[in-house]
C-alpha positions in Angstrom: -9.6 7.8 -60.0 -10.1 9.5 -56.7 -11.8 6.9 -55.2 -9.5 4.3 -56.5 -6.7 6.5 -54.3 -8.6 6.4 -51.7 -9.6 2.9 -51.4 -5.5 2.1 -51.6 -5.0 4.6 -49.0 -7.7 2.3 -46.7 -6.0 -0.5 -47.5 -2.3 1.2 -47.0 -3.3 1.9 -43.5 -4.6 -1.2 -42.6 -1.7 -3.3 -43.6 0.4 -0.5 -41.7 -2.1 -0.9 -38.3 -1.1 -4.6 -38.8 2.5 -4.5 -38.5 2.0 -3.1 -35.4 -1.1 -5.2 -33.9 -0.1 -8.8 -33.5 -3.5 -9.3 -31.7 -5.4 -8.4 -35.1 -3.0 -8.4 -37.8 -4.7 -11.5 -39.9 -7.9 -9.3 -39.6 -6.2 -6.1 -40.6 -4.6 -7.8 -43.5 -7.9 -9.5 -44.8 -9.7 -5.5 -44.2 -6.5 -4.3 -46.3 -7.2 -7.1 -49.4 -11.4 -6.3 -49.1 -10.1 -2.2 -49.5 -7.6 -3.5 -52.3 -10.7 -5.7 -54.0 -12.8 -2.5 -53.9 -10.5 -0.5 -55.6 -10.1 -3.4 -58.3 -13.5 -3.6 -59.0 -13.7 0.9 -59.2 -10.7 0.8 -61.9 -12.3 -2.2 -63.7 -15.7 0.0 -64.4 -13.6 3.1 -65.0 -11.6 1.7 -67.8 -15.2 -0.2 -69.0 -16.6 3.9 -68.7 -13.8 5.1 -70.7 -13.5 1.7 -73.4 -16.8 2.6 -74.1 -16.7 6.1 -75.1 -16.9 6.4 -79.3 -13.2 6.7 -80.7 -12.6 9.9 -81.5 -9.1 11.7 -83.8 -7.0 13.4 -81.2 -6.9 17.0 -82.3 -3.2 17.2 -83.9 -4.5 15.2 -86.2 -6.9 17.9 -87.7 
C-alpha cells in the first residue's frame, strides 16, 4: 500500500505543477493520470494477492 501512496503522491504533484504551468499543463495532467493508472494497476494486484490467500476463522472465533 506504500507504493500505491506514493504513486498518488506523483500524480498529486503533477496536477498541482499544472495549475501553475499553463505552458505544460495538458502534459502535466496526462503524467498525473499515467501516475494515477500505475497506482490502479498496484492496488488491483494487491487485492488479487490478498483474494487469493486461503480463508481463514478470525481468532475470536476460537
Amino acid at each position: 500500500m506504500e507504493k500505491v501512496r506514493r504513486l498518488r503522491a506523483m500524480s498529486s504533484l503533477c496536477r498541482q505543477q499544472a495549475a501553475y504551468n499553463s505552458m505544460n499543463k495538458w502534459k502535466l495532467l496526462a503524467e498525473a493520470e499515467y501516475w494515477d493508472h500505475l497506482a490502479d494497476l498496484e492496488l488491483s494486484s494487491d487485492f488479487q494477492q490478498y483474494n487469493s490467500l486461503p480463508a481463514t476463522q478470525p481468532r475470536w472465533f476460537e
